[in-house]
C-alpha positions as CSV (number, residue, x, y, z in Angstrom):
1,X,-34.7,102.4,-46.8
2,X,-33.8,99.2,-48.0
3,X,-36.1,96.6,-48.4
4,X,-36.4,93.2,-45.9
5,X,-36.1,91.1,-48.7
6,X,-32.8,93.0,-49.7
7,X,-31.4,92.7,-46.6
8,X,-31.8,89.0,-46.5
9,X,-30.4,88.6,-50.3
10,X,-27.3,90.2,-48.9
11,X,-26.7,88.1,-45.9
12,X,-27.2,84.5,-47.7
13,X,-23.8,84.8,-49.8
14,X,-22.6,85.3,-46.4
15,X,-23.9,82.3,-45.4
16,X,-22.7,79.8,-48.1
17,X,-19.4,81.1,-47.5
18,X,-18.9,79.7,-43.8
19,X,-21.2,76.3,-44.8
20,X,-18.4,75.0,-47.5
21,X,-15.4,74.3,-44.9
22,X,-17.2,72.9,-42.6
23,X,-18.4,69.9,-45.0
24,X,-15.3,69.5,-45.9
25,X,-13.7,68.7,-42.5
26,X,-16.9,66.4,-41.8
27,X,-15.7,64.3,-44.7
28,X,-12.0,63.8,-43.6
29,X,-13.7,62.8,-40.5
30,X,-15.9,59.8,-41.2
31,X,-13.2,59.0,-43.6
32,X,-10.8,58.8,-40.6
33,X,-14.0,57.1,-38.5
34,X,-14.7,54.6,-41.1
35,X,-10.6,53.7,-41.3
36,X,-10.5,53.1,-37.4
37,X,-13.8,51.3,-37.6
38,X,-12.1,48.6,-39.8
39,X,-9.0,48.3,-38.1
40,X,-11.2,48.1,-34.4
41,X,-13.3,45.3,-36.4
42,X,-10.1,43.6,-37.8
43,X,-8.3,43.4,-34.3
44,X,-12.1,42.6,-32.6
45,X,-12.0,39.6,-35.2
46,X,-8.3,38.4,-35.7
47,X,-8.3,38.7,-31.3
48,X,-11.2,36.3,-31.5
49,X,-9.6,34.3,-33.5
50,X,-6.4,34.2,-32.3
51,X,-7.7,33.6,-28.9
52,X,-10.2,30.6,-30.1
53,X,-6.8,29.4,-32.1
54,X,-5.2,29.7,-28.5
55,X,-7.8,27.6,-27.0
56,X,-8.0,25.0,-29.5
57,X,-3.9,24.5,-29.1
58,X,-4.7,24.1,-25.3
59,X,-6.9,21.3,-26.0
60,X,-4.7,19.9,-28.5
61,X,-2.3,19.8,-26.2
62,X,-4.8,18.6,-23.4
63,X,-5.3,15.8,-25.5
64,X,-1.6,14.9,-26.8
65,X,-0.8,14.8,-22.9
66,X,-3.9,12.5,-22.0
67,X,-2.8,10.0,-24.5
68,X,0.6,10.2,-24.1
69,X,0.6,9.2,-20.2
70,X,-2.4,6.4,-21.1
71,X,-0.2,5.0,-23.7
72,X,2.9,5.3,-21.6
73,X,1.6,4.2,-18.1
74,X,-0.5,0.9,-19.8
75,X,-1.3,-1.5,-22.0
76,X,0.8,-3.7,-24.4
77,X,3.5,-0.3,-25.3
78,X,3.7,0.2,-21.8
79,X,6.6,2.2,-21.0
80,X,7.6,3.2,-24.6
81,X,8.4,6.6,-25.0
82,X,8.0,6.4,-28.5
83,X,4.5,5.2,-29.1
84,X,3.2,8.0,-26.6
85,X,4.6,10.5,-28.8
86,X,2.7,8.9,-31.3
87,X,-0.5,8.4,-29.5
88,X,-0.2,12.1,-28.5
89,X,0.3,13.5,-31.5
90,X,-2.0,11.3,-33.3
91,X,-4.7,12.6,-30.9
92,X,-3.9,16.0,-30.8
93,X,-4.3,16.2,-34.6
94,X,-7.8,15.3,-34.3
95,X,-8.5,18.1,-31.7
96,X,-6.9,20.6,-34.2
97,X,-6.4,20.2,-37.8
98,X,-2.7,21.8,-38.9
99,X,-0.6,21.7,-35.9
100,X,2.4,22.4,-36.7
101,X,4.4,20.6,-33.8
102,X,3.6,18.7,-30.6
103,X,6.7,18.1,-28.3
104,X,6.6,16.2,-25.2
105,X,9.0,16.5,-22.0
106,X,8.7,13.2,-19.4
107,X,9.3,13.5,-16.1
108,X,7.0,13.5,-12.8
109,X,4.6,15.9,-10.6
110,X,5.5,16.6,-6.7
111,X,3.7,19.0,-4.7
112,X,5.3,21.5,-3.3
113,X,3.6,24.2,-1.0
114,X,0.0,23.1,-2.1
115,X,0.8,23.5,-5.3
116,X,1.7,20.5,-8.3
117,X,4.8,21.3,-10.0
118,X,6.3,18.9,-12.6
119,X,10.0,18.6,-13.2
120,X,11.4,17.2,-16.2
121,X,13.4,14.0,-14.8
122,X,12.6,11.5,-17.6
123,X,11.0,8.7,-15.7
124,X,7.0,9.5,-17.0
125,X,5.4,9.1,-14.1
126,X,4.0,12.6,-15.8
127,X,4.3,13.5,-19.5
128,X,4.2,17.5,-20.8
129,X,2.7,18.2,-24.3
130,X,3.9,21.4,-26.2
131,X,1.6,22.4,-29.0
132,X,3.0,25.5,-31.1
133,X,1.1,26.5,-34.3
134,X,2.0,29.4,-36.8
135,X,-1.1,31.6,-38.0
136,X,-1.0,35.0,-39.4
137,X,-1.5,37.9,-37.2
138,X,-4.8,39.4,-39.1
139,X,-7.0,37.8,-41.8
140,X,-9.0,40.5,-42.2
141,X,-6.2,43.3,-42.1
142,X,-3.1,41.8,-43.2
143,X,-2.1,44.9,-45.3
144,X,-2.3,46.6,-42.1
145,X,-0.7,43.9,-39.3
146,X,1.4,41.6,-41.9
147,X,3.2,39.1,-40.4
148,X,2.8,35.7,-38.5
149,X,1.9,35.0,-35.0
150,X,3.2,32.0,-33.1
151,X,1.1,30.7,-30.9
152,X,2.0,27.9,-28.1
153,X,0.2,25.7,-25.2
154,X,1.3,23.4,-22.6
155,X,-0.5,20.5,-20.6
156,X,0.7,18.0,-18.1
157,X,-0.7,14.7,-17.4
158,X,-0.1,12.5,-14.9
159,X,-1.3,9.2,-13.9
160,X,-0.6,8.8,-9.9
161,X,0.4,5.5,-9.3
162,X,-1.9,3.8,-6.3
163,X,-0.2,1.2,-4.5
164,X,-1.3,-1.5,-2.2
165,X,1.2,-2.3,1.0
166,X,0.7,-4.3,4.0
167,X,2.6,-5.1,7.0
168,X,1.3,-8.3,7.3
169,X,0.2,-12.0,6.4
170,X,2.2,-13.8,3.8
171,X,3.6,-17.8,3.4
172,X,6.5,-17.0,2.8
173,X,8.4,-18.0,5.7
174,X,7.0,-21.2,6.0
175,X,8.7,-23.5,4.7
176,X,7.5,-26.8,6.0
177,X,5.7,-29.0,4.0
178,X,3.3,-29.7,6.6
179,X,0.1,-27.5,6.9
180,X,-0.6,-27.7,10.8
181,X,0.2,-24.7,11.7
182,X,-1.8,-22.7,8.8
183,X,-4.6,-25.0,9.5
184,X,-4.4,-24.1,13.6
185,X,-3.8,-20.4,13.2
186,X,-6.7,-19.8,10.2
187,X,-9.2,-22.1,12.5
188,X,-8.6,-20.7,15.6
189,X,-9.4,-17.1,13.5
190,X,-12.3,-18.6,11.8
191,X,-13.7,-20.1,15.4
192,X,-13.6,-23.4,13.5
193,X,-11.3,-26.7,12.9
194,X,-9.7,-26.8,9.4
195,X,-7.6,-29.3,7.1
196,X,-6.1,-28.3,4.5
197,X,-2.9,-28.9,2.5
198,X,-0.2,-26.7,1.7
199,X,-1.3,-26.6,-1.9
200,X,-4.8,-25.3,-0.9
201,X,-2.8,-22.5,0.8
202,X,-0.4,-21.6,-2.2
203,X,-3.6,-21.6,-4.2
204,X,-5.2,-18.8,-2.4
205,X,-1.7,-16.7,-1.9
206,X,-1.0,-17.0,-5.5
207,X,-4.8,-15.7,-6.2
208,X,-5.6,-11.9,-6.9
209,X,-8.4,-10.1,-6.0
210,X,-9.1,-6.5,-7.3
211,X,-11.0,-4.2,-4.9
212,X,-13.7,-3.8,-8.0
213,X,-14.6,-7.1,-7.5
214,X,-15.9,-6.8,-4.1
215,X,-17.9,-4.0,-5.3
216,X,-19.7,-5.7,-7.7
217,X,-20.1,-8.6,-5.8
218,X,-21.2,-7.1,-2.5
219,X,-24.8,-6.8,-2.1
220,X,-25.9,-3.1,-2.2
221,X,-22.8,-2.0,-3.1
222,X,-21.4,0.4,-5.8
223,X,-18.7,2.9,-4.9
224,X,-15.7,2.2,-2.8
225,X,-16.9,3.9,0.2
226,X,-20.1,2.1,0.3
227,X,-17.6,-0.9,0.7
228,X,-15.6,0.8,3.1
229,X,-19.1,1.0,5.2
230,X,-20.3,-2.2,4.9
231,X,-20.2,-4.3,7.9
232,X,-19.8,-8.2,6.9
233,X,-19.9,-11.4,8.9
234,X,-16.6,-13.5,8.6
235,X,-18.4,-16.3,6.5
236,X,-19.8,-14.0,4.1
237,X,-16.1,-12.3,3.7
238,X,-15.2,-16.0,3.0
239,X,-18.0,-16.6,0.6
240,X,-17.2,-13.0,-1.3
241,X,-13.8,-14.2,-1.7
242,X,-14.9,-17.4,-3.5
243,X,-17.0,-15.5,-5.9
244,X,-14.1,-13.2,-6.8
245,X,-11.4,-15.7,-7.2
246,X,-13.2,-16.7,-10.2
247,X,-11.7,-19.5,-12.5
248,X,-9.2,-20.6,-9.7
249,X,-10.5,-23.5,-9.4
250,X,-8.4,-24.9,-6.3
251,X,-8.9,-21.2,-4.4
252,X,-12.2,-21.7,-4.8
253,X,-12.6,-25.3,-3.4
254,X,-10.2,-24.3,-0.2
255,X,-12.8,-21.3,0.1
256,X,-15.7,-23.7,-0.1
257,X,-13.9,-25.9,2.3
258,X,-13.2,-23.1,4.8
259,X,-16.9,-21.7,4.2
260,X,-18.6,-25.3,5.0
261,X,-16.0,-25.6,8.2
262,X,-18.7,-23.8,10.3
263,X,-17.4,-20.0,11.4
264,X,-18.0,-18.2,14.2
265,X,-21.3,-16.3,13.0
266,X,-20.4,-13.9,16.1
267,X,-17.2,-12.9,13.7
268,X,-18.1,-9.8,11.9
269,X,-15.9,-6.7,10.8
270,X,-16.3,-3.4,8.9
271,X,-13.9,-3.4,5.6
272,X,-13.4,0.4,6.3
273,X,-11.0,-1.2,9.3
274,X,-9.5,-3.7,6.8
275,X,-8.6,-1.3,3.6
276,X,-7.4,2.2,4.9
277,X,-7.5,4.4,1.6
278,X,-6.3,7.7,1.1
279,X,-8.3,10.3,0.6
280,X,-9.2,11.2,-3.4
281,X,-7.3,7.7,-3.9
282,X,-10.9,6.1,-4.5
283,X,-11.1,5.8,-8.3
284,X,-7.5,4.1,-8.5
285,X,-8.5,2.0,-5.6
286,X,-10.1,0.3,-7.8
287,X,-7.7,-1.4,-9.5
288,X,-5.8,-2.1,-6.8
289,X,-5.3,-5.9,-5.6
290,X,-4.7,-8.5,-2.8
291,X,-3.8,-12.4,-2.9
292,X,-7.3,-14.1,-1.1
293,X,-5.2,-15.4,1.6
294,X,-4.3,-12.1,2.7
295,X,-7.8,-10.7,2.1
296,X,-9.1,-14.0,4.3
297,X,-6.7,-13.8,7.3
298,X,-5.9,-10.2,7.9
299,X,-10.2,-10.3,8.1
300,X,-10.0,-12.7,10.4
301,X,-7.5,-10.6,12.4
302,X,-9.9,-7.1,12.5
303,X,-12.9,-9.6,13.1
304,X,-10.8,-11.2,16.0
305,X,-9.4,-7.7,17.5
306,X,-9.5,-7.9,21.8
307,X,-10.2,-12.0,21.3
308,X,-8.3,-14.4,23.3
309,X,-7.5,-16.9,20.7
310,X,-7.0,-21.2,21.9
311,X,-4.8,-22.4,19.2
312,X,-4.9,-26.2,19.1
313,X,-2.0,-27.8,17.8
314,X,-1.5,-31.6,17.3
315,X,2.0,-32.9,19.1
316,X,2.1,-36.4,18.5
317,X,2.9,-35.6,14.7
318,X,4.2,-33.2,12.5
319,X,7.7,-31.1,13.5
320,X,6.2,-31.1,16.8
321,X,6.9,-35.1,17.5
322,X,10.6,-34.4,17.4
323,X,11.0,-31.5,20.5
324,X,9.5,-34.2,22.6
325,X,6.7,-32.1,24.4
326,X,3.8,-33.8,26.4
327,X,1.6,-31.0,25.7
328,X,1.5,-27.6,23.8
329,X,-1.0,-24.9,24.6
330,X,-0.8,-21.8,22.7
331,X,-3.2,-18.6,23.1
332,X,-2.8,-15.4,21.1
333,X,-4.6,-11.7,21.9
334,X,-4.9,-9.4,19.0
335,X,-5.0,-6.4,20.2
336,X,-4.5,-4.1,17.4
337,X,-5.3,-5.3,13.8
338,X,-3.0,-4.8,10.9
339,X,-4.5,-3.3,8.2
340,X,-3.6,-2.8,4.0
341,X,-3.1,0.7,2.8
342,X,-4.1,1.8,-0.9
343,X,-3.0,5.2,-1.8
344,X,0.0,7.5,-3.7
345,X,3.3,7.8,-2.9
346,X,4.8,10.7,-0.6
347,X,3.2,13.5,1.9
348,X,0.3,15.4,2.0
349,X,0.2,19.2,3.3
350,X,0.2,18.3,7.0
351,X,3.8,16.0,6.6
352,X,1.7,13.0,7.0
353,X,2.3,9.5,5.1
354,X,-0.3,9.3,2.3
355,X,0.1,5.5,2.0
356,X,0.9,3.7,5.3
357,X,0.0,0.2,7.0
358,X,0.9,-1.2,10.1
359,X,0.9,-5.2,11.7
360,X,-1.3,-6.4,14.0
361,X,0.1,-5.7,17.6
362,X,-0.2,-9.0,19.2
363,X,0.6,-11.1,22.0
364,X,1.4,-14.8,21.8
365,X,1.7,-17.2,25.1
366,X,2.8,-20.8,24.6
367,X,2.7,-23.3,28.0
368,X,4.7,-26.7,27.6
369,X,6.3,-29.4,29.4
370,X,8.4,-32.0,28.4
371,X,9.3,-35.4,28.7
372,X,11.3,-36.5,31.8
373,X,15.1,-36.6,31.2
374,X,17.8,-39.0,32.8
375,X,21.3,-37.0,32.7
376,X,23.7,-39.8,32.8
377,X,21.5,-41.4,35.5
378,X,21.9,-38.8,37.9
379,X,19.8,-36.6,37.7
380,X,15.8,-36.5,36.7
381,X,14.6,-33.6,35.2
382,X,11.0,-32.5,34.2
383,X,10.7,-29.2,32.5
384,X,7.8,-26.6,31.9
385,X,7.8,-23.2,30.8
386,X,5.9,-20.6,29.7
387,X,7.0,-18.4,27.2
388,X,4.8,-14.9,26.2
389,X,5.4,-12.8,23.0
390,X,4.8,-9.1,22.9
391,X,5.2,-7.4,19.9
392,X,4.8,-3.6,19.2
393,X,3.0,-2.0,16.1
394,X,5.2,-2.1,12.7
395,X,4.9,0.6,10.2
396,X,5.6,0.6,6.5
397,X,4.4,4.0,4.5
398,X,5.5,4.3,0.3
399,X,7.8,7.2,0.0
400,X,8.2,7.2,-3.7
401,X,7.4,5.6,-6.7
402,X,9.3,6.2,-9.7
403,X,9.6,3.9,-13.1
404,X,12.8,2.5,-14.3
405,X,12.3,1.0,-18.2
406,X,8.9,1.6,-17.8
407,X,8.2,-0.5,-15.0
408,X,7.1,0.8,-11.1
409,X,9.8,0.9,-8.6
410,X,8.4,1.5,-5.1
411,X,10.4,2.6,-2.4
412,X,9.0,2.0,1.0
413,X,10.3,3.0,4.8
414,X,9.5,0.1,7.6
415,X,9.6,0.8,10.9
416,X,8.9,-1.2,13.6
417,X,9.0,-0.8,17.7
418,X,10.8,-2.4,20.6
419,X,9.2,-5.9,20.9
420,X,9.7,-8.2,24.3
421,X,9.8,-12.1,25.5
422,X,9.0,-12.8,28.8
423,X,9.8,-16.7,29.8
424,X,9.8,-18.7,32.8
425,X,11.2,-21.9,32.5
426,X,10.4,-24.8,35.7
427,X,13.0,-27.5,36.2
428,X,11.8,-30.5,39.0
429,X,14.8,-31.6,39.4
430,X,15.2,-35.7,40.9
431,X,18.3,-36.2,42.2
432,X,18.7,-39.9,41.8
433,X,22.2,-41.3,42.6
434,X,23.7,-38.7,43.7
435,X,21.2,-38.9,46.5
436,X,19.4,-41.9,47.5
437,X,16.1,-42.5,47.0
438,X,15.2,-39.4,44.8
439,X,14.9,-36.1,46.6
440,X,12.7,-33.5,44.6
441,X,14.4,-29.7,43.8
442,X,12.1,-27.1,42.0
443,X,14.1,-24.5,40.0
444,X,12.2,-21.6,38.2
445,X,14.6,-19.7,35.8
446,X,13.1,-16.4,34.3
447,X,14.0,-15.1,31.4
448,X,13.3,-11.8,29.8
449,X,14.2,-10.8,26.2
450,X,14.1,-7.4,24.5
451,X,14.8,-6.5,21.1
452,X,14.9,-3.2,19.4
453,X,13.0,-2.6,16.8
454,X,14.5,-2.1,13.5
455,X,14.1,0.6,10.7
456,X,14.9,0.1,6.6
457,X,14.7,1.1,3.5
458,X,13.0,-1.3,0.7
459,X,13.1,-1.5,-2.9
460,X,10.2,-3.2,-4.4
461,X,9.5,-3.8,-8.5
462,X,7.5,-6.0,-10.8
463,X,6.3,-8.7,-10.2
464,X,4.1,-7.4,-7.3
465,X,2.0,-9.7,-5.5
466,X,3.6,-12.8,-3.8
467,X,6.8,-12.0,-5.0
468,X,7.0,-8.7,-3.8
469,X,7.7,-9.7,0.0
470,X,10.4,-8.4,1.9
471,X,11.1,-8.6,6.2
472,X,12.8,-6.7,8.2
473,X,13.5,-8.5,11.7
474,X,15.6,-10.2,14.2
475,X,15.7,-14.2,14.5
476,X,14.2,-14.9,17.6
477,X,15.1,-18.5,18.2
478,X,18.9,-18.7,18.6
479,X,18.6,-15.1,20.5
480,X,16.2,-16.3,23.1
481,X,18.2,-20.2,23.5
482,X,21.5,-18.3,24.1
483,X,19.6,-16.1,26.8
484,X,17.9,-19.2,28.4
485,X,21.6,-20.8,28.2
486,X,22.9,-17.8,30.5
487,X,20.6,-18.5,32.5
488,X,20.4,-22.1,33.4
489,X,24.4,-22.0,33.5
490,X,24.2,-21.0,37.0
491,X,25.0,-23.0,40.0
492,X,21.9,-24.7,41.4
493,X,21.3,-24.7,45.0
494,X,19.2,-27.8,46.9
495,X,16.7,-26.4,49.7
496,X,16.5,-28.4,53.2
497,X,13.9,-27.0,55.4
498,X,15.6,-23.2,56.2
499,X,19.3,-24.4,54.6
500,X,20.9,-24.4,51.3
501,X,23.6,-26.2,50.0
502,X,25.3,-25.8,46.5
503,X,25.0,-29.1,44.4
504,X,27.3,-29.3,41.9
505,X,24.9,-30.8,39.1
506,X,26.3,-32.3,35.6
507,X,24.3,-28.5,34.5
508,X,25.5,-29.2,31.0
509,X,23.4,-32.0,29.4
510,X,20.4,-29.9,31.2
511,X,21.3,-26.8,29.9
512,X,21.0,-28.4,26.2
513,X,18.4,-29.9,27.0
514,X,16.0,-27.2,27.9
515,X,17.8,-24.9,25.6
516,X,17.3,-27.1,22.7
517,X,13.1,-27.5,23.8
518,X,12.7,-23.8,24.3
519,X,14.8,-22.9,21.2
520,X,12.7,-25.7,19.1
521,X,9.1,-24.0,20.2
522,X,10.1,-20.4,19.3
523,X,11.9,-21.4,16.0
524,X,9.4,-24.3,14.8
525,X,6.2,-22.9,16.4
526,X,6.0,-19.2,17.7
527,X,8.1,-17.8,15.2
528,X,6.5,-19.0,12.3
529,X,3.0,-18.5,13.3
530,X,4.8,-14.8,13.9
531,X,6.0,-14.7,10.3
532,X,2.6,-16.1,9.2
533,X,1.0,-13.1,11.2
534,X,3.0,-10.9,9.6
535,X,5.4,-9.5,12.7
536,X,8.6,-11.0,14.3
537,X,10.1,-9.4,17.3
538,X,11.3,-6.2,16.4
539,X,10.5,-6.7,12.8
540,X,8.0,-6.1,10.0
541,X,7.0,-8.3,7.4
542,X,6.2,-6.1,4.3
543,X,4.7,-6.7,1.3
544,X,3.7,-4.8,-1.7
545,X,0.7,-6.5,-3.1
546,X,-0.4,-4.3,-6.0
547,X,0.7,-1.2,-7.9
548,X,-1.6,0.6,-11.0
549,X,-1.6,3.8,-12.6
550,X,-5.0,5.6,-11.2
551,X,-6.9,7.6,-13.6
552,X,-5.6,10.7,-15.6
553,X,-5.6,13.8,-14.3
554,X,-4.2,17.4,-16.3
555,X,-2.1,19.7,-14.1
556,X,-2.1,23.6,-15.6
């Protein structure tokens, strides 16, 4: 019988045996464990790294594409390609020490779908920054992932270009050096009697006002759309304009002089119905401008909107003295006011017009007679008529802008609808030698005009402002004397009791006549208070008052 403690001497050799083998294979492992531990901590490391590498390229080339397009879309190396590069790589270099290169494609963003795309056109309406650095693949590894790893970014910029258009007021179709009609058209606005030059006028058209201005000027105001909600009298719009003209000395003083005139206080208006600005267009609103002569009478038109207007006009003087007219009485009805649009260029998703203004749709009645007229001694005539103006809504919207040598080129559709004249002109006719004693004929000779409207493309570059005016219309004048001529050239006919007879009448020298009164009142008073308005028949008078590049925005 063998022993307990024999038995377990025998069985521990046994033991040792199977222990040896399996330390061995433990070893290998963690040996193997430890090796993919390093290489799992080197790619957890050099990923980190390469990825915050990554990042800081993106905002390298964040910031090479910001100062590019700020460089390139203002100040003194506006429009040099050049100096953006410079600005964006200078820039970029302080976002990321060592980059190894920072290219830059120029071209424009459109939106396509929802979605901004930019294509590579080289005008810089948008500018793309390429950052691309060189950096090993591992730090912490190399033996293991040798190599280098190139590692690249892109960022577009673009600076939309905001761009103030009206269909509307501007001086530049009157060319008289006499003021009358200015001073009758603003006063009647105003609700007041004014006197002023032609210079006063040119002052406050040549005068720009930028939207930030009003902002800070208007009480309880600081954002654009607290603006947009104010509601204002029409004095205190005049007295805001003379504190924003600022060292103009002569705007100010016609201001002044307009402000002291005594304005309707029943004149008020909201400026949301003046300024119509498209939505996320705010900030670059801002910068956007008018001339104060604009600013002043296109107010006066959305305070004046459904008003029957008196217009008094003085016709012993002036150009008036010379058509001969007894009396003159003029009334216009507003009855839609024109407005100025600030916004971008193009569409938005619904294929509406991001940036569009219209005129003032308006009708204008003038009521005259005329001196009595001998026609070689025969015949007597006295003539009246009355003459109304209807003209439909014009519409001008910005289609593009795109930049040629650095400078803003703005391309703008104007429409406008049919427009019509409706005339009657009254002849009392006094037959003197041809019939003894005088024997009285009334004649009344209507006359109806219509003109369809007209549709254009425009082309519009620096210098904006006062410069940047362009019409698109129909001269109204010889178009509604030639119609009047057809009209009189008939054979006039002389009513006794239930009989008429045809008179032969020398219808020539009449025909002139009353062709050359009604002609003279459209083309020396109707149409140019038109122009002034901003409308002809059938036409649209456009201008382009201000374009800036808004604040810049980064596109992925």
């Amino acid at each position: 019988m063998v022993a307990p403690s024999e038995v377990h001497r025998e069985q521990r050799p046994g033991l040792s045996r199977h222990r040896h083998p399996q330390g061995g294979a433990i070893s290998v492992m963690a040996a193997g464990m430890l090796i993919l531990a390093i290489m799992m901590l080197a790619l957890t490391v050099d990923t980190a790294r390469l990825l915050n590498e990554q990042r800081q390229l993106g905002t390298a080339a964040d910031a090479a594409a910001l100062a590019a397009i700020d460089s390139f879309s203002q100040g003194p190396a506006k429009g040099d390609p050049e100096v953006a590069r410079q600005s964006g790589r200078s820039l970029a270099g302080q976002n990321v020490a060592g980059v190894d290169d920072v290219s830059f494609e120029f071209g424009r963003v459109d939106t396509r779908n929802g979605l901004r795309e930019f294509s590579a056109d080289g005008s810089g309406l948008a500018i793309k920054a390429i950052a691309e650095n060189q950096t090993p693949f591992s730090i912490v590894a190399n033996w293991l992932l040798p190599g280098q790893a190139s590692l690249r970014a892109e960022s577009v910029a673009f600076r939309p270009r905001v761009t103030t258009l009206s269909v509307g007021s501007s001086l530049a179709a009157l060319g008289s050096e006499d003021s009358f009609l200015l001073d009758a058209l603003l006063g009647g606005l105003l609700g007041t009697d004014l006197n002023l030059d032609l210079v006063s006028y040119n002052a406050l058209a040549n005068t720009r006002i930028q939207l930030i201005e009003l902002v800070e000027l208007q009480p309880g105001v600081g954002t654009v759309a607290e603006l947009l909600d104010a509601r204002i009298s029409l004095a205190d719009l005049v007295s805001l304009t003379a504190r924003a003209v600022g060292n103009d000395m002569l705007a100010e003083v016609a201001l002044t002089q307009i402000g002291a005139s005594g304005i309707n206080p029943a004149l008020d208006l909201r400026m949301g119905d003046l300024f119509s600005i498209s939505q996320g267009a705010e900030a670059g609103a801002l910068g956007a401008s008018v001339d104060a002569f604009s600013l002043l009478q296109l107010g006066a038109q959305v305070a004046n909107e459904g008003n029957l207007i008196d217009l008094q006009l003085d016709t012993s003087g002036g150009l008036l003295a010379g058509l001969g007219l007894l009396d003159l009485n003029l009334t216009l009805n507003i009855i839609e006011a024109p407005e100025i649009a600030i916004g971008p260029a193009g569409r938005n998703q619904q294929g509406e017009w991001l940036t569009q203004a219209q005129t003032g749709q308006l009708q204008l009645r003038a009521d005259l007679q005329a001196v009595d007229i001998d026609v070689l001694s025969l015949v007597g005539v006295s003539l009246g008529a009355g003459i109304e103006i209807a003209t439909a809504t014009a519409t001008a919207q910005v289609e593009d802008v795109t930049l040629e040598q650095g400078q803003e080129v703005v391309r703008v559709g104007a429409q406008s609808s049919v427009a019509t004249v409706d005339a009657n002109v009254d002849l009392e006719l006094q037959l003197l030698a041809l019939i003894g004693g005088g024997i009285p004929v009334g004649v009344g000779i209507p006359a109806s005009l219509s003109l369809d409207g007209a549709q254009q493309t425009l082309l519009f570059s620096a210098p904006f402002g006062d410069s940047a005016i362009q019409g698109v219309g129909v001269p109204l004048g010889p178009a509604l004397r030639n119609d009047f001529v057809d009209e009189l050239a008939l054979e006039l006919s002389l009513g006794l009791g239930d009989t008429a007879f045809p008179v032969p009448l020398p219808l020539n020298g009449i025909v002139n006549v009353a062709g050359d009164v009604v002609g003279g009142v459209i083309t020396v008073v109707l149409d140019p208070l038109l122009s002034v308005l901003g409308t002809e028949l059938g036409a649209a008078d456009v201008q382009v008052h201000s374009v800036n590049a808004g604040a810049s925005t980064l596109i992925q």
